[in-house]
C-alpha angles and dihedrals in degrees: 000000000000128000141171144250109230118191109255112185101297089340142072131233143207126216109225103217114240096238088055081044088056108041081045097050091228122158137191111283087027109144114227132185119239124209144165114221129173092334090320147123108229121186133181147152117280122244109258105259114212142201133208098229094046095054089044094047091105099038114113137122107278086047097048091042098110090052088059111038107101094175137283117332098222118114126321101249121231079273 
C-alpha cells in the first residue's frame, strides 16, 4: 500500500491508512516511536509512561480498605 508524505510545518508527515490504523488498533492521540534502522522507517507503538500521581488519584481510604481489613478486631480466640 502506498502513501504520501505531505509538508507539516517544518516536518513532514505520513497518513496512516485507515485499514493499518485498524489491523494496529491505533487511535487518534496514540503515541507512537519513530526510528531509523538499517535505511528504514520503523514505527511502533510507543511503550505506556506512567506517573506516580496518576496511578495513586484515586487512592484513598475508603478505596484501599479491602487491602487493609484483616478481620474483626474483637478478641484473639484460644486458637
Amino acid at each position: 500500500m502506498d502513501a504520501k508524505l505531505a509538508k507539516w510545518g517544518n516536518s513532514l508527515a505520513l497518513r496512516v491508512p485507515h485499514a493499518c490504523a485498524r489491523a494496529l488498533k491505533w487511535g487518534e492521540g496514540a503515541t507512537v516511536k519513530v526510528s531509523v534502522e538499517r535505511g528504514r522507517l520503523i514505527v511502533e507503538r510507543a511503550a505506556p509512561t506512567y506517573r506516580l500521581t496518576d496511578l495513586l488519584v484515586h487512592m484513598n481510604p475508603k478505596a484501599m480498605r479491602a487491602a487493609f481489613d484483616w478481620g474483626d478486631d474483637g478478641e484473639a480466640g484460644d486458637g
